[in-house]
NUZA-40602 format. One record per residue: residue number from 0; residue in one letter; y negated, z negated, x negated of N, C-alpha, C, O in turn. Coordinates in pm, whole numbers, always signed. Atoms other than C-alpha are relative to their C-alpha. Last residue first. Layout:
<rs>
  resi  resn    n.c2    n.c3    n.c1   ca.c2   ca.c3   ca.c1    c.c2    c.c3    c.c1    o.c2    o.c3    o.c1
   NUM     a       Y       Z       X       Y       Z       X       Y       Z       X       Y       Z       X
...
</rs>
This chain:
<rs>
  resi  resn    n.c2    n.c3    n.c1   ca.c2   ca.c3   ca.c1    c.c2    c.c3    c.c1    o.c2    o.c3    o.c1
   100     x      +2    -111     -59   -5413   +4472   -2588     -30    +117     -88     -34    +231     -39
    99     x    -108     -72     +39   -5277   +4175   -2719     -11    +128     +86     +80    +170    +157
    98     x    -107     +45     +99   -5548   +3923   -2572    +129    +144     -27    +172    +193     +78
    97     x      -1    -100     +83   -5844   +4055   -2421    +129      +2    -125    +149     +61    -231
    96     x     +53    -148     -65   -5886   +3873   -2103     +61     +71    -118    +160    +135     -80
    95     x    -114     -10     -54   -5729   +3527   -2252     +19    +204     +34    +106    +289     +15
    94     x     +37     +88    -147   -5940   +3499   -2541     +79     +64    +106    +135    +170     +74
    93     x     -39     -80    -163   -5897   +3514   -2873     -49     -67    +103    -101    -176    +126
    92     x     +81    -114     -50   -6016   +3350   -3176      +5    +104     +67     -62    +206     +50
    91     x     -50    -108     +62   -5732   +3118   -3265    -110    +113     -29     -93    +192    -121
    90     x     -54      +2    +100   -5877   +2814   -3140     +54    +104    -118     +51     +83    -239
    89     x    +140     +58     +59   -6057   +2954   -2857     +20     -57    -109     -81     -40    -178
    88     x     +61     -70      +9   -5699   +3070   -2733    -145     +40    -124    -162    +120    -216
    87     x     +79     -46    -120   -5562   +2750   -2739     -63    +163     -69     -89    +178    -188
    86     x    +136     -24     +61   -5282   +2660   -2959     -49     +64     +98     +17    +131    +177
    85     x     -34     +16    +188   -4930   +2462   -2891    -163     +54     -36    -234     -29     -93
    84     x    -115    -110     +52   -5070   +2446   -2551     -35     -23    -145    -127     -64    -216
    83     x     +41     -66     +84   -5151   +2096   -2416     +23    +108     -93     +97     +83    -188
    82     x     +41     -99    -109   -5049   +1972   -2044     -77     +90    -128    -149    +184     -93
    81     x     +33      +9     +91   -4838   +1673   -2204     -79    +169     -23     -37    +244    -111
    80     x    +140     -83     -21   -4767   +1631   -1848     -74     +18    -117    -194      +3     -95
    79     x     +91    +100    +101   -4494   +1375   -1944    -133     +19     +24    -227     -60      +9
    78     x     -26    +154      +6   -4269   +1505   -1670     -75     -98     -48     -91    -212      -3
    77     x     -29     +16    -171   -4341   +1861   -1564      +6    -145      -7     -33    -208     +91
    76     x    +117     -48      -8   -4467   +2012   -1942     -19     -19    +133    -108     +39    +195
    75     x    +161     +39     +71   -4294   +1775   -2182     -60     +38     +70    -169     -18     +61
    74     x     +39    +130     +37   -3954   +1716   -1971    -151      -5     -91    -218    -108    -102
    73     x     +38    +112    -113   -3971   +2033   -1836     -22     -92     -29    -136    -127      +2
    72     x    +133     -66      -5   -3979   +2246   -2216     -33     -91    +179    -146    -137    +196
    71     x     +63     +25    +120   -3693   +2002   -2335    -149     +34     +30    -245     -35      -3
    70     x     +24     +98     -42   -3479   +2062   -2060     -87     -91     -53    -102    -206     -11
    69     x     +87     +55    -107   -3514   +2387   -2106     -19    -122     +42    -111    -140    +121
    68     x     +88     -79     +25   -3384   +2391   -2438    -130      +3    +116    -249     -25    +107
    67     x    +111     +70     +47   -3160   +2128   -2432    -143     +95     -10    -248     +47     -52
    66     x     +51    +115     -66   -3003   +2376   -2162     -67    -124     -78    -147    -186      -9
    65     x    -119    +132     -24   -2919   +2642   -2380     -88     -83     +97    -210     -67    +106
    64     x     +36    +133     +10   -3146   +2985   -2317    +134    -128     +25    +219    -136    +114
    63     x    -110     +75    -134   -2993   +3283   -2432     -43     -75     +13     -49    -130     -97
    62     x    -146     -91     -92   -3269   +3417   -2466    +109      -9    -122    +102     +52    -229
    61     x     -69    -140     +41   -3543   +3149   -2645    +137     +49     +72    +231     -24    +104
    60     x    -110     -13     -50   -3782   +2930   -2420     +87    +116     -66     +83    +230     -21
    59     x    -104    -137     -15   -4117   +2910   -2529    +106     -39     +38     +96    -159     +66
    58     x    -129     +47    +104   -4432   +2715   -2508    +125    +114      +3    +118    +231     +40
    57     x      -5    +131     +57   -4795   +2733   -2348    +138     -64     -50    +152    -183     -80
    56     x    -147    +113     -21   -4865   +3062   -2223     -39     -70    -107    -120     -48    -197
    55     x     +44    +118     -79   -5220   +3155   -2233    +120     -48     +31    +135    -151     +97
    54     x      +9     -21    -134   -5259   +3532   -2324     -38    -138     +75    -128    -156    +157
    53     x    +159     -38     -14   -5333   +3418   -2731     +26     +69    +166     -81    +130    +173
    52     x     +82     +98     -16   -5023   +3198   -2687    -126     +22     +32    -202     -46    +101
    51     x     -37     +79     -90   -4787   +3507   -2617    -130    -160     +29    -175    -196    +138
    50     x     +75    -112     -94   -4965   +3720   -2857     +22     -69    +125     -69     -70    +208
    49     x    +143     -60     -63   -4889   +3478   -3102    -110     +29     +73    -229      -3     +79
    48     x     +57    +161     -66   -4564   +3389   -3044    -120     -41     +14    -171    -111    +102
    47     x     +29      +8    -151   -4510   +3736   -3027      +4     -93     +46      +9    -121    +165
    46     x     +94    -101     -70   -4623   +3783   -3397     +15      +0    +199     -72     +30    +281
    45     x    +123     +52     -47   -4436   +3467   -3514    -131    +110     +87    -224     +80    +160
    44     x     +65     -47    +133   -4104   +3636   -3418    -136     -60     -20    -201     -62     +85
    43     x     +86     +99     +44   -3935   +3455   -3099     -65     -15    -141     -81    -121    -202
    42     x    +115     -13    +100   -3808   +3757   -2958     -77     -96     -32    -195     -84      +1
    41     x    -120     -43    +117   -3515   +3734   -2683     -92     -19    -130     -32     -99    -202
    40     x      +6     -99    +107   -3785   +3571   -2492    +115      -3    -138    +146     -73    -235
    39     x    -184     -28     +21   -3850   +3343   -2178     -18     +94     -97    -124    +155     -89
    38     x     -40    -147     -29   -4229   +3226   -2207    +172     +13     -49    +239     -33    -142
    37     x     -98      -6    +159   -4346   +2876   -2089     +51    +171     +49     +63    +234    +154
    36     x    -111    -129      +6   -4661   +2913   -1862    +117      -9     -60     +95     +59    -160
    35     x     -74     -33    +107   -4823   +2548   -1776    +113    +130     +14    +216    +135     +82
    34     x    -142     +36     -43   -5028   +2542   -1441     +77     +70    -147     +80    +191    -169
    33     x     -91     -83     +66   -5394   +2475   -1510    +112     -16     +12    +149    -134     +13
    32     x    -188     +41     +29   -5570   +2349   -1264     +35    +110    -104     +13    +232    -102
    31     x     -75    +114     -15   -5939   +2529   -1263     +94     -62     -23    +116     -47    -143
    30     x     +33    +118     +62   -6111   +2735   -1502     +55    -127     +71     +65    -237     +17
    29     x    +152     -14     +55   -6069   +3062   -1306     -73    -136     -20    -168    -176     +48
    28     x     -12    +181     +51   -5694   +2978   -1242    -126     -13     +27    -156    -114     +91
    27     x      -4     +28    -152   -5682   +3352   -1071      -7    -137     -48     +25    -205     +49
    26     x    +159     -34    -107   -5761   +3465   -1431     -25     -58    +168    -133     -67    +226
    25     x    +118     +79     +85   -5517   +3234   -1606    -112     +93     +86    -205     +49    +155
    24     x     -38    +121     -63   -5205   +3414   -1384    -185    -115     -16    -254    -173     +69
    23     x      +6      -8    -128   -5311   +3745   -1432      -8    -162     +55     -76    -210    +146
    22     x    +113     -59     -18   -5297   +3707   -1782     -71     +14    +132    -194      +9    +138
    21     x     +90    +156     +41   -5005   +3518   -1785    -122     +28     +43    -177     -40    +131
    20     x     -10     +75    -142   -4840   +3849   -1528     -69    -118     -36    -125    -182     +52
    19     x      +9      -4    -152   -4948   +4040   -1810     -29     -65    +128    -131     -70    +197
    18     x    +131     +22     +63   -4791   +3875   -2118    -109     +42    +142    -143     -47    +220
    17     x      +7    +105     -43   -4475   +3857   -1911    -180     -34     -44    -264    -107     +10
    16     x     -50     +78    +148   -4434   +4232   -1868     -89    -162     +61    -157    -185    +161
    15     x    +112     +91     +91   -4574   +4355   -1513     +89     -53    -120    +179    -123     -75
    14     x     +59     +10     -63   -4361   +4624   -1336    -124     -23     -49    -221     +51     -61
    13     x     +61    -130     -61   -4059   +4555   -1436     -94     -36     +31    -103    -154     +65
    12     x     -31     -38    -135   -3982   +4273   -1640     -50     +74     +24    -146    +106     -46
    11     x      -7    -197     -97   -3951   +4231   -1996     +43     -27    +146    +153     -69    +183
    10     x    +131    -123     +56   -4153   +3889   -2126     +84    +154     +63     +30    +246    +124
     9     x    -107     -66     +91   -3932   +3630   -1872    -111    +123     -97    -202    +182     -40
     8     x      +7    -119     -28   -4194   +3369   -1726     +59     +91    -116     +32     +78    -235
     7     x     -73     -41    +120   -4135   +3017   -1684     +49    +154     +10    +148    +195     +70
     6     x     -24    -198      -2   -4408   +2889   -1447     +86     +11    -138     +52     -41    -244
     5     x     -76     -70     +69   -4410   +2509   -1376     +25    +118     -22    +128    +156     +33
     4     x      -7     +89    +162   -4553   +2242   -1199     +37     +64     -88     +52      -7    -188
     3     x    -117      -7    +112   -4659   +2459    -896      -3     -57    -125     -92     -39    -208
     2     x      -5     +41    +145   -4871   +2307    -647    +105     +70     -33    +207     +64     +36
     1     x    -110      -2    +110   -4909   +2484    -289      +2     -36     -70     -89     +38    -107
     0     x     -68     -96     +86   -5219   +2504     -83    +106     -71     -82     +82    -182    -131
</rs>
């Protein structure tokens, strides 16, 4: 199977929003590999940084994105493997299933 080093997922898309598709993502993980989420987002208010962390992404990316920006979120989460989200779930008192619903 496949490795991905990297998911950088936009929060409005059709279909599935980004929170969502994390959600989705961390359940099919089911405790194994973890593959770092960063979230794309016009909205970097602490409330959907939040909601964003309590799903299971692991950094951000603000719209418009500059290029130190991403190059910033690869180099810690593809390069260094510094594979630790700003705050875990279990930290906060969430959990992935039930996050921002």
């Amino acid at each position: 199977s496949e490795t991905v080093a990297l998911i950088i997922s936009d929060q409005r898309m059709p279909e599935m929003d980004g929170l969502e598709a994390t959600r989705e993502i961390r359940r099919a993980e089911n405790g194994g590999g973890r593959t770092p989420v960063i979230a794309l987002t016009a909205n970097v208010s602490e409330g959907q940084r939040d909601r964003c962390l309590a799903v299971g992404m692991d950094d951000f990316v603000e719209k418009p994105i500059q290029n130190e920006d991403l190059e910033r979120v690869v180099q810690k989460w593809v390069f260094t493997r510094e594979k630790q989200p700003l705050e875990t779930p279990t930290e906060s008192g969430g959990d992935y299933e039930n996050a921002d619903r």
